[in-house]
C-alpha positions in Angstrom: -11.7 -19.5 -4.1 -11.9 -18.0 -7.2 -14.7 -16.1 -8.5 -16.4 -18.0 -11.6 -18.8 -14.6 -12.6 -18.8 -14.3 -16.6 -17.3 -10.7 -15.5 -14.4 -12.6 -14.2 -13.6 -14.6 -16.9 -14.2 -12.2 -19.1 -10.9 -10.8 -17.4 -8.9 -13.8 -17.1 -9.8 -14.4 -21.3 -8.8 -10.8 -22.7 -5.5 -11.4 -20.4 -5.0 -14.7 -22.2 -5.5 -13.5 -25.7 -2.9 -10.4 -24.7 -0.1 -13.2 -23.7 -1.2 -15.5 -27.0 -0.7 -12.6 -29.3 2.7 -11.5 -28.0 4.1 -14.5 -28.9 6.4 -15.4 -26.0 8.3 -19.0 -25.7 7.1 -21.7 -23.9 10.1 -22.0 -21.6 13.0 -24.3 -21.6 12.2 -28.7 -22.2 14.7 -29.2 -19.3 14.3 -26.2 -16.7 17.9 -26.2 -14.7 17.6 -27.6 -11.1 19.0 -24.7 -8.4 21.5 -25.8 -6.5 24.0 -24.5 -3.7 26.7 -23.4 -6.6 23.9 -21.1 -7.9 23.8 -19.2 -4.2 27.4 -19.2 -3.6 28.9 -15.6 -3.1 25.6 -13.9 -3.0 25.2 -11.2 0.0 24.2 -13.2 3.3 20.8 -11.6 3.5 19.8 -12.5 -0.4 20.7 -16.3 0.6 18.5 -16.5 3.7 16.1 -15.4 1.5 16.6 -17.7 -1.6 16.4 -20.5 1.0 13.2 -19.4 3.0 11.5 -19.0 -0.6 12.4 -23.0 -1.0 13.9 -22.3 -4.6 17.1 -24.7 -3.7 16.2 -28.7 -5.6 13.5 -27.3 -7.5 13.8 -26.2 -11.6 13.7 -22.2 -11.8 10.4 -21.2 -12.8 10.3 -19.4 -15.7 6.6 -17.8 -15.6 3.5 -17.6 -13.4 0.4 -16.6 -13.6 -1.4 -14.9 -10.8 -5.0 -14.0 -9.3 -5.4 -10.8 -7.0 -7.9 -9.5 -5.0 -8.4 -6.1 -2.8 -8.9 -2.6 -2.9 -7.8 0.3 -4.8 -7.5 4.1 -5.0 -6.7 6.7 -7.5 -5.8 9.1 -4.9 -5.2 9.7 -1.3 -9.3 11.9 -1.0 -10.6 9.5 -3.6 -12.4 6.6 -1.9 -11.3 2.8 -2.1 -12.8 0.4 -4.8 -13.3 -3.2 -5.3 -10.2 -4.3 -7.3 -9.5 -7.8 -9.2 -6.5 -8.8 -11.2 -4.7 -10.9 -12.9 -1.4 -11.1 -14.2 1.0 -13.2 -16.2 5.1 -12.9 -16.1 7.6 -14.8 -18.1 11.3 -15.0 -18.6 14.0 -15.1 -20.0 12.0 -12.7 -22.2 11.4 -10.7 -19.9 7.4 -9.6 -20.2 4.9 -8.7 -17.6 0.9 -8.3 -18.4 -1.3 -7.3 -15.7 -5.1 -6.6 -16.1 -6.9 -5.1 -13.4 -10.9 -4.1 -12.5 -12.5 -1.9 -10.6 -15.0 -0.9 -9.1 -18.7 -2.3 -8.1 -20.4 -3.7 -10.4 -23.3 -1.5 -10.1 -21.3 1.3 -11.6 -19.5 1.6 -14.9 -16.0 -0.3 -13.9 -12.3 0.5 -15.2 -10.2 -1.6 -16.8 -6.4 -1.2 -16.4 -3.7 -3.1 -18.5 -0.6 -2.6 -17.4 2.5 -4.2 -19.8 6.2 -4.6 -20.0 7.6 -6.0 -23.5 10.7 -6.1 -25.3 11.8 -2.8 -23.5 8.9 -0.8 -23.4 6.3 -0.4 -20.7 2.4 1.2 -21.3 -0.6 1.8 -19.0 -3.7 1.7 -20.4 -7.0 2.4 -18.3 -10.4 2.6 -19.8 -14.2 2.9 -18.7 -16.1 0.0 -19.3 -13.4 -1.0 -21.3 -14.2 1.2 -23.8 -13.4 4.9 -23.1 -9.7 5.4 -22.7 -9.2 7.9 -19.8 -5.3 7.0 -18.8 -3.0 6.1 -21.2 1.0 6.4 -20.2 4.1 5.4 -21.9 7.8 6.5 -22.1 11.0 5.7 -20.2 9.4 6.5 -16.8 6.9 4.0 -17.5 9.5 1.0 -19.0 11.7 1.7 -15.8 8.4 1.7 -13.3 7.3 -1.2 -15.5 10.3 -3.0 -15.1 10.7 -2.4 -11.3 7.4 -4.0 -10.7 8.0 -7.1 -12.9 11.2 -7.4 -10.4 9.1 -6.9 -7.1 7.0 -9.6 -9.0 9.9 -12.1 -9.5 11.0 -11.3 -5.4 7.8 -12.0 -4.0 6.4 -15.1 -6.1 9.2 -16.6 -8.2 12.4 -15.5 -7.1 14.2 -18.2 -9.0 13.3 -16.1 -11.9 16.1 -13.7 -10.9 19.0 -16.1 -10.8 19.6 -14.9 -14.5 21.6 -12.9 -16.9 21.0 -9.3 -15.9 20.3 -10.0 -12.3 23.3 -8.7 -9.8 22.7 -8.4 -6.0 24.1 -6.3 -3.2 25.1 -6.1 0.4 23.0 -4.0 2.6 23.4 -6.0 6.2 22.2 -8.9 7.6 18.3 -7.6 7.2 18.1 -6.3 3.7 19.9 -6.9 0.4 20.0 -5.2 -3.0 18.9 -6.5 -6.0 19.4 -4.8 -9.6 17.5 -5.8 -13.1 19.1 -5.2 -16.5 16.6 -5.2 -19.6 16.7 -3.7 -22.8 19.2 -0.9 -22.3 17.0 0.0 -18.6 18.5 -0.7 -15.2 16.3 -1.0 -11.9 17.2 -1.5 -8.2 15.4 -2.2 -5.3 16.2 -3.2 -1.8 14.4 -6.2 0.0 14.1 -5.8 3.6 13.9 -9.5 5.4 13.2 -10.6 9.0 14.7 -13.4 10.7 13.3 -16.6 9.0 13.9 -14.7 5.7 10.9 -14.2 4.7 10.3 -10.7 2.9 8.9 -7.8 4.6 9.4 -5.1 2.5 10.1 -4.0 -1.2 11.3 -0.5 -1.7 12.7 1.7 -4.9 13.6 4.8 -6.3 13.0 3.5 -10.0 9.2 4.6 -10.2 7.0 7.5 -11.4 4.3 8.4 -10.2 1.7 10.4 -12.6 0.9 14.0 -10.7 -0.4 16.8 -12.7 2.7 18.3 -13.9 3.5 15.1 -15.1 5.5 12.0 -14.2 7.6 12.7 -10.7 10.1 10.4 -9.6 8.7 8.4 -5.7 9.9 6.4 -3.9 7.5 3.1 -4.0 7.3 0.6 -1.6 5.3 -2.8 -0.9 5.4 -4.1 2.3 3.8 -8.0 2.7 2.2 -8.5 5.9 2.0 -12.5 6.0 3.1 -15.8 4.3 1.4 -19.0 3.5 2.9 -22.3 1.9 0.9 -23.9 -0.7 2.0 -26.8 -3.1 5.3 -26.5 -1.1 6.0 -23.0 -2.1 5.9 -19.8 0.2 3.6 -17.1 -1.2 2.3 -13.9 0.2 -0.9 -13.9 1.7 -1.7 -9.9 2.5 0.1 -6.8 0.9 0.1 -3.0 -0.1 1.6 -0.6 -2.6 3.1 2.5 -1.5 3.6 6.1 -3.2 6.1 7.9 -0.5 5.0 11.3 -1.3 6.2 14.5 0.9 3.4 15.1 2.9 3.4 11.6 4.0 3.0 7.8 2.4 -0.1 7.1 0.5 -1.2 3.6 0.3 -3.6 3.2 -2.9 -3.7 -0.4 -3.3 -4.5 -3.8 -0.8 -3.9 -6.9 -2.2 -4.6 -10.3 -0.9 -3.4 -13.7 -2.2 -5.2 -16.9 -1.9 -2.6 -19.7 -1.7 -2.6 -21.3 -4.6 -3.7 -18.8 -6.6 -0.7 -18.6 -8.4 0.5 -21.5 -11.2 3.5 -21.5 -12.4 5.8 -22.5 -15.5 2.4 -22.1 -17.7 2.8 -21.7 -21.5 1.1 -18.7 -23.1 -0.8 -21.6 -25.2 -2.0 -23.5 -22.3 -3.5 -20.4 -20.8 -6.8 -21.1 -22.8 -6.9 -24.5 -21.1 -6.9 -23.8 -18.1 -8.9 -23.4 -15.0 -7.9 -20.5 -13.8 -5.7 -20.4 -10.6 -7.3 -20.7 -7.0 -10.0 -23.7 -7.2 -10.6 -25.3 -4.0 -7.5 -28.2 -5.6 -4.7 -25.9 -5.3 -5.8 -24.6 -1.7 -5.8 -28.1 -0.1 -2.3 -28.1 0.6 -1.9 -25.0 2.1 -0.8 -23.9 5.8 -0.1 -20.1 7.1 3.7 -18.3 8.3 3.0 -15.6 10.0 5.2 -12.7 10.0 7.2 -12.5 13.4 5.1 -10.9 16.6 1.9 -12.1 14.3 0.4 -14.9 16.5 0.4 -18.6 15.4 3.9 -18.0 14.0 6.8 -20.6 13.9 9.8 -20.1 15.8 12.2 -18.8 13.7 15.7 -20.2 12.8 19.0 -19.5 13.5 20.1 -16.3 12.8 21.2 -15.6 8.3 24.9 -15.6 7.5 26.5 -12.6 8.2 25.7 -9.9 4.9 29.5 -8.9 5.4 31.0 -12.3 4.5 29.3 -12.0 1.3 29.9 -10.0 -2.0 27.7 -9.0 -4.4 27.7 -10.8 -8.7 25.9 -10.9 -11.2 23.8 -14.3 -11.1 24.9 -17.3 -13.9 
């Protein structure tokens, strides 16, 4: 469940009033239905996917909003702190705000916004809220902006990247590639998949990570270590974010996601009226997949098309 805290809220409202005064669309009256013709001649992998994600018979989302939970660390000495988020993603505008705290609450906590809008992404992290002590834009941070509003779309609304500007890839029968075109910027990632589908992993080159010298390209991965169903949807339950650095990986973030905790096709005007995502209503229809060897899990299906039989497009 949700926390209710006034600190809370007072999270979830400035995240609200950020979306409001961006003045994004409401979405489409008539959201189109996805169907088989919208898979068709995607690699083999990216399909098994699509399907374990349930998008086929159900309207393509157009945004979400999303509550987070965990730990995070600035880096790999530093020690781990509380973390909360949450985050609101919309298309075919493509625009991604995420606002993040942490730390106890017996200590001064920071306050992270992280955007992507019309082109251009910024990071903003301030104590207390008040006392700016990161603040990052430039083409390193639209591209890494842009990557993560595509690892987004993968793990929690993939219907959101059968658009203009999405084209996929072959890899094999475990992984695919998938591409995102915005505002002159062009990121890829590949999505690594085990048997029922389900995503395991997320990994790009199309990040930068802030070292003292400045921004240095890293790889940046985001491996999910469990799925859940909720309201009929499939929606990751545990995951991490991953700077691969030379002397080894460095994991500085630990999410988790209550199912139901994320709502979609909201309109930046509702997001005032609501309840924010995660009360004990949206977690009574919810039941666990387990990622394969994990105990409890289902047995899998039969086995994805083959990746080979399959070539890459850009989506309709």
């Amino acid at each position: 469940m949700v926390s209710r805290s006034p600190r809370t809220n007072g999270l979830y409202q400035q995240l609200a009033a950020d979306v409001g005064a961006l003045g994004l669309s409401s979405g489409p009256a008539r959201p189109e239905r996805v169907t088989e013709g919208h898979l068709d001649g995607l690699p083999g992998a990216a399909q098994w996917y699509l399907r374990f994600m349930g998008v086929l018979g159900r309207p393509a989302d157009w945004s979400f909003l999303a509550h987070l939970t965990g730990r995070f660390r600035m880096r790999p000495r530093l020690p781990w702190m509380r973390c909360e988020a949450w985050q609101y993603n919309s298309s075919p505008r493509v625009a991604r705000l995420f606002h993040m705290r942490l730390g106890p609450a017996r200590i001064l906590p920071i306050v992270g916004r992280d955007a992507y809008v019309d082109g251009h992404g910024r990071m903003v992290g301030k104590l207390a809220g008040r006392v700016t002590v990161a603040d990052g834009a430039g083409p390193e941070m639209d591209a890494g902006q842009l990557v993560t509003y595509l690892n987004d779309a993968v793990l929690w609304a993939p219907s959101m990247l059968l658009a203009p500007g999405v084209r996929w890839g072959v890899v094999d029968e475990a992984s695919f590639d998938v591409s995102l075109e915005d505002a002159g910027h062009r990121v890829t990632a590949r999505v690594f998949i085990d048997q029922r589908g389900a995503p395991v992993n997320f990994s790009t080159e199309d990040r930068w990570m802030d070292q003292r010298g400045g921004p240095v390209r890293t790889r940046w991965s985001t491996p999910v270590d469990g799925w859940a169903e909720a309201n009929g949807r499939r929606q990751p339950t545990r995951g991490a974010a991953i700077w691969h650095l030379p002397e080894g990986p460095f994991t500085y973030a630990v999410f988790r996601f209550a199912p139901g905790a994320v709502r979609y096709n909201v309109a930046p005007a509702e997001l005032n009226a609501l309840q924010p995502p995660g009360t004990p209503a949206d977690l009574s229809s919810s039941r666990p997949w387990h990622r394969p060897g994990w105990p409890g899990r289902s047995r899998p299906p039969q086995a994805p098309p083959s990746a080979t039989a399959r070539s890459s497009r850009s989506s309709p």
